[in-house]
DSSP file (Angstrom, degrees, kcal/mol; ACC not computed):
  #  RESIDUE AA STRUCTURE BP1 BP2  ACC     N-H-->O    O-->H-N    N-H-->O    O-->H-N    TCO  KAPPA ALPHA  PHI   PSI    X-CA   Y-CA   Z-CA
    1    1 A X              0   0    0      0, 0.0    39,-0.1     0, 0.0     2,-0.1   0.000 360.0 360.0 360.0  91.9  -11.7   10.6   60.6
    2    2 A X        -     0   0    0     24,-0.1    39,-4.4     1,-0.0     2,-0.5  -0.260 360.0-174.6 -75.0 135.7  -12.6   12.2   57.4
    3    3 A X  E     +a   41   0A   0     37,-0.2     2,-0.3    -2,-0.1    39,-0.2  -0.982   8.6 172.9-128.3 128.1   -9.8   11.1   54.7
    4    4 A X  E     -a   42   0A   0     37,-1.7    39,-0.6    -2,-0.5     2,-0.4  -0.991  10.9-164.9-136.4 161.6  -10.4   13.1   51.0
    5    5 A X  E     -a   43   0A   0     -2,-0.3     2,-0.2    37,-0.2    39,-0.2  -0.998   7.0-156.3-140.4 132.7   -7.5   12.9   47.9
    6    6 A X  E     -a   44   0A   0     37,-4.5    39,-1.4    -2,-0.4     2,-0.4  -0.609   1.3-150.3-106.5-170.6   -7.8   15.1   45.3
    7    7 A X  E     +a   45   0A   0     -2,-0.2     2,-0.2    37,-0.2    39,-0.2  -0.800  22.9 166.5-155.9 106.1   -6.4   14.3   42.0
    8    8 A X  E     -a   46   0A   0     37,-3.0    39,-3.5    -2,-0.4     2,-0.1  -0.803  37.2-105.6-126.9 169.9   -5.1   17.1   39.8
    9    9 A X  E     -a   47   0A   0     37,-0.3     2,-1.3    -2,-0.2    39,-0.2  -0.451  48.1-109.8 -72.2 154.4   -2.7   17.4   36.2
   10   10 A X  S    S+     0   0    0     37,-1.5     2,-0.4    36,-0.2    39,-0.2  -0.678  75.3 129.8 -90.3  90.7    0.3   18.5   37.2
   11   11 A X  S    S-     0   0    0     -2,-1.3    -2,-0.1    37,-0.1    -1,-0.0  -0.753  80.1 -67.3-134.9  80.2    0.2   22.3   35.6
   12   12 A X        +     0   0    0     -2,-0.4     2,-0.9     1,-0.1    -2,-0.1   0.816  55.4 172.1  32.8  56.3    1.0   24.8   38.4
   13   13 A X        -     0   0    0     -4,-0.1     5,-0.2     4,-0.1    -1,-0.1  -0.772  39.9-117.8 -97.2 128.2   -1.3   24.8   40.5
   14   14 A X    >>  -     0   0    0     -2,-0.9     4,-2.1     1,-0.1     3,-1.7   0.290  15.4-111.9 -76.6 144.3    0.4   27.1   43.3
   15   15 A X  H 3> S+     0   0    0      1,-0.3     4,-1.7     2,-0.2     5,-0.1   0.875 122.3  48.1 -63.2 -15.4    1.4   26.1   47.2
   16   16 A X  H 34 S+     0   0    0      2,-0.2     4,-0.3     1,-0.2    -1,-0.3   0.463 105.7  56.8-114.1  23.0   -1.3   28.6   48.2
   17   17 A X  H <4 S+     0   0    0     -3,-1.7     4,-0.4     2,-0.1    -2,-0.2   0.695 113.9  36.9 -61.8 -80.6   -3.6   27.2   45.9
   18   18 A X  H  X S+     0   0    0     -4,-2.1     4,-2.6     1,-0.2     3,-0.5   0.702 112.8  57.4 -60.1 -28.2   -3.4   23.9   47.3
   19   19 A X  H  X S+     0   0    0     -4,-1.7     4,-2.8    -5,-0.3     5,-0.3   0.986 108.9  48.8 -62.1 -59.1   -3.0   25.3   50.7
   20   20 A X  H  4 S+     0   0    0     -4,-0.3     4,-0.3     1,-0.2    -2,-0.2   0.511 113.4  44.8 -55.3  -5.9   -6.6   27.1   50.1
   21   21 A X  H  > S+     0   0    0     -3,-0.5     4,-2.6    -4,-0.4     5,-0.3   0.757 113.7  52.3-110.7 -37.2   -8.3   23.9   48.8
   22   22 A X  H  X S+     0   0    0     -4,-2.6     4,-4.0    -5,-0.2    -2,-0.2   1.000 119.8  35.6 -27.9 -61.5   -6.5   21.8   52.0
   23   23 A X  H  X S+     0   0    0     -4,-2.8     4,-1.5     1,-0.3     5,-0.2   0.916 114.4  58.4 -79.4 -25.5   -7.9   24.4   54.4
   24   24 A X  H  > S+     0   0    0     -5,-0.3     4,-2.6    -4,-0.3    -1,-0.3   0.933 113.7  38.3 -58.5 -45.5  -11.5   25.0   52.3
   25   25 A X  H  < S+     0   0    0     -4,-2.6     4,-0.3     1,-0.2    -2,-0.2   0.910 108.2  58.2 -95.5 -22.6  -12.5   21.3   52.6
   26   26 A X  H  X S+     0   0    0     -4,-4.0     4,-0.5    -5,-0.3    -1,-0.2   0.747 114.8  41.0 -42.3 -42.7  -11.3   20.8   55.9
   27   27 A X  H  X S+     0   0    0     -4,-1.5     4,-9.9     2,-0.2    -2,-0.2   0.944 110.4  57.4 -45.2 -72.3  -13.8   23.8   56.8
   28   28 A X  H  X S+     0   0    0     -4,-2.6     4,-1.2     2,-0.2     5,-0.3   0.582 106.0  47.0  -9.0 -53.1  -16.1   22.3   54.6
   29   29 A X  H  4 S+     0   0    0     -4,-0.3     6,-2.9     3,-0.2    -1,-0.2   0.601 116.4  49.8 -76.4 -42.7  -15.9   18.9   56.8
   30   30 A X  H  X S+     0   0    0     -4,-0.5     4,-1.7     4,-0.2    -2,-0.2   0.975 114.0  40.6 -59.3 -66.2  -16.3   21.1   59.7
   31   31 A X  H  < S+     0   0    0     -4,-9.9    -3,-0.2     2,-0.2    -2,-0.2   0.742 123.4  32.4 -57.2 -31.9  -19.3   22.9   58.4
   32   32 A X  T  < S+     0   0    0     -4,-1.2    -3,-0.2    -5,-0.1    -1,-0.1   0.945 132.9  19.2 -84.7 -66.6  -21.4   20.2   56.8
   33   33 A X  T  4 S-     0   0    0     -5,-0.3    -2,-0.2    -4,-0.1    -3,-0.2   0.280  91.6-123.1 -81.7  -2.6  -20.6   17.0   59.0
   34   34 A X     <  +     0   0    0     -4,-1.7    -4,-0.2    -6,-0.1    -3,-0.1   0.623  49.9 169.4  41.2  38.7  -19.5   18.4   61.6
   35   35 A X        -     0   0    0     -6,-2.9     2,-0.5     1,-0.1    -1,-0.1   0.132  44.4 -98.8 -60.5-171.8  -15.9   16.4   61.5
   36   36 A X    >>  -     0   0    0      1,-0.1     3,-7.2    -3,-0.0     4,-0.9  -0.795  23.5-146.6-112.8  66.3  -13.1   17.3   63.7
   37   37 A X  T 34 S+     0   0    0     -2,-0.5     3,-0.2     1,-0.3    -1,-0.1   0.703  97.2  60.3 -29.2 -25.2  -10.6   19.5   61.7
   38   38 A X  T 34 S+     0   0    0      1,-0.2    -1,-0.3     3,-0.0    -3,-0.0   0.445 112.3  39.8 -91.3   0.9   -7.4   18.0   63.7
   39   39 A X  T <4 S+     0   0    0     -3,-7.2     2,-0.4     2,-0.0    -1,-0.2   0.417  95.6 112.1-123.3  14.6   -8.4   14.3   62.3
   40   40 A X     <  -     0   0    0     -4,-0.9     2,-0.6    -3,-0.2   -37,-0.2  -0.613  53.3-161.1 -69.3 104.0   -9.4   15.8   58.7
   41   41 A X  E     +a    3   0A   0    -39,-4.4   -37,-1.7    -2,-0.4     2,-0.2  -0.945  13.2 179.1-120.6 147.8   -7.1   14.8   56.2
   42   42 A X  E     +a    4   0A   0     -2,-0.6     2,-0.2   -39,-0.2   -37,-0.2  -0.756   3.6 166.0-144.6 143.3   -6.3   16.0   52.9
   43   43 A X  E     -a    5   0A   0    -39,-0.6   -37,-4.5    -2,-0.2     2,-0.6  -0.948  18.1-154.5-174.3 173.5   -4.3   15.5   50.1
   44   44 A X  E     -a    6   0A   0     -2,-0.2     2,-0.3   -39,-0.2   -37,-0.2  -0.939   7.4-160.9-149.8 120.0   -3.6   16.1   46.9
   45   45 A X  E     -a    7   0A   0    -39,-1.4   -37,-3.0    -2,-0.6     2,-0.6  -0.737  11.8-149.5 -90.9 145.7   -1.6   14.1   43.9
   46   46 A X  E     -a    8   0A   0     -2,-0.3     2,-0.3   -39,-0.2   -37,-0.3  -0.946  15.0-167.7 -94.0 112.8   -0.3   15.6   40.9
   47   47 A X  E     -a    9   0A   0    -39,-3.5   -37,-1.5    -2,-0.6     2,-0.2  -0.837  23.2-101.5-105.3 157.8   -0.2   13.5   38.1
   48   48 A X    >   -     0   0    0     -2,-0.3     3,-1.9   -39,-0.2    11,-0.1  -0.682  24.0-124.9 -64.6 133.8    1.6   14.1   34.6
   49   49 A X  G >  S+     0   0    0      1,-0.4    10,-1.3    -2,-0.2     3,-1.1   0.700 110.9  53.6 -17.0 -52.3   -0.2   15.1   31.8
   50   50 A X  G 3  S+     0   0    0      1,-0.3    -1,-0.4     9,-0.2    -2,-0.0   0.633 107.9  57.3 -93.2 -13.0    0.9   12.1   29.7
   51   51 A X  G <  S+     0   0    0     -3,-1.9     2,-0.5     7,-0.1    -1,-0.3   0.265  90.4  74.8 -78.0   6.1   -0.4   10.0   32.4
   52   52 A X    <   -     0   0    0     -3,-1.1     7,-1.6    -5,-0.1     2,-0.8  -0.930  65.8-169.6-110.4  99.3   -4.0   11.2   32.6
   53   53 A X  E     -B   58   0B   0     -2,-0.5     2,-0.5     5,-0.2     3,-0.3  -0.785  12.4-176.5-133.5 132.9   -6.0    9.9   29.7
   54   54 A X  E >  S-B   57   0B   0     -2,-0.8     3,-1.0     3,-0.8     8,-0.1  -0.923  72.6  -7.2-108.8 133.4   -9.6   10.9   28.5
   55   55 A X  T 3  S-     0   0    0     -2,-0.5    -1,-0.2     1,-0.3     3,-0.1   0.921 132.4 -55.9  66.0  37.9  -11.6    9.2   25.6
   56   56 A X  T 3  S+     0   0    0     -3,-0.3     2,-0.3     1,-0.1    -1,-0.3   0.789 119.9  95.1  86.5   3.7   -8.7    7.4   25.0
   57   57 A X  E <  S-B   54   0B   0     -3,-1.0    -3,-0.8    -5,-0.0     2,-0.2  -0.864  75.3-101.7-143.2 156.0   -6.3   10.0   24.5
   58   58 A X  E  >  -B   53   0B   0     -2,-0.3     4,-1.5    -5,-0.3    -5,-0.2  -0.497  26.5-122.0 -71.8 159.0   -3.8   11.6   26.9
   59   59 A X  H  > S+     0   0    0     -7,-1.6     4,-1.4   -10,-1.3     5,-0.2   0.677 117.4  60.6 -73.9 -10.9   -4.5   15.1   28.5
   60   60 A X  H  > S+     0   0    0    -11,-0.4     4,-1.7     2,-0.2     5,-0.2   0.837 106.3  41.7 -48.3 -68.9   -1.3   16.0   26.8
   61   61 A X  H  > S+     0   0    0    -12,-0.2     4,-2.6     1,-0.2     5,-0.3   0.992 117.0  51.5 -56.1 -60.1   -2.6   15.1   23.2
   62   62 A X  H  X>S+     0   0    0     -4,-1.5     5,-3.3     2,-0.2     4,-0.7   0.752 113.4  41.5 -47.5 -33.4   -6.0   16.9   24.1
   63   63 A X  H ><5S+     0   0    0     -4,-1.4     3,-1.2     4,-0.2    -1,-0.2   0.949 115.3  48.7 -66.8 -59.3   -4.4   20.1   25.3
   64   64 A X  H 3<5S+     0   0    0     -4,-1.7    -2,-0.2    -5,-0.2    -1,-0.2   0.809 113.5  49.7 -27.3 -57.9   -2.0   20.1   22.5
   65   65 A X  H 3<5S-     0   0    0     -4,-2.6    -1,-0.2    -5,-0.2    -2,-0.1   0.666 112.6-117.7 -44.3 -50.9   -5.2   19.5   20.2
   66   66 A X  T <<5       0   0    0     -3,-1.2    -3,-0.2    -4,-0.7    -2,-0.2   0.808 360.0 360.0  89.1  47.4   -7.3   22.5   21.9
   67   67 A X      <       0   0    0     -5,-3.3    -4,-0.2    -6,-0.2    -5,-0.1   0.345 360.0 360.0-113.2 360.0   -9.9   19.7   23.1
């Protein structure tokens, strides 16, 4: 019972975006390992920008920045 979490900024990424990366890695699970697509689970958190931090820094500052 394959369990994967993805962990993305929260910057639009689109319901059928997220649908396509659900149903890609569930495929994916299929194709390599040969899981069970109906016990394959997926999901995917959004976090805020200003909650994300690299090198010290928020992804907020860094975008803001151009780094």
């Amino acid at each position: 019972m394959p369990y994967v979490n993805f962990k993305i900024t929260r910057e639009g990424a689109t319901a059928e975006q997220k649908a396509a990366l659900i149903k890609g890695v569930t495929q994916l699970l299929v194709d390599i390992l040969g899981k069970n697509p109906q016990t394959t689970f997926v999901t995917i958190d959004e976090v805020d920008t200003d909650n994300w931090g690299i090198a010290g820094e928020t992804v907020t500052v860094r975008r803001r920045d151009g780094r």
